[in-house]
Phi, psi and omega in degrees: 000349179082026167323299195328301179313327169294312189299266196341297173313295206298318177301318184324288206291339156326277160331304205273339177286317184294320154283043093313307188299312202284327160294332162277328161288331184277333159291001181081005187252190151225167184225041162025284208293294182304323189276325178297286223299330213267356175233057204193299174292328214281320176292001176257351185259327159316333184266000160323000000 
């Protein structure tokens, strides 16, 4: 079916998020809004 291009992208995005996050704990900051999405999305893009 041609997954492979998904995974990659979802790791991509995986990725780029867990160093977002970690950039906003190291400034002391949060991003509320953006994190209820990315864990409110992230099991529906996992369970593929």
């Amino acid at each position: 079916m041609g997954n492979d291009h998904d995974e990659h992208k979802n790791h991509e995005f995986y990725t780029n998020c867990t160093i977002y996050f970690e950039h906003l704990r190291n400034k002391g900051v949060s991003d509320f809004e953006f994190e209820d999405e990315y864990y409110f999305t992230m099991p529906a893009i996992s369970n593929h």
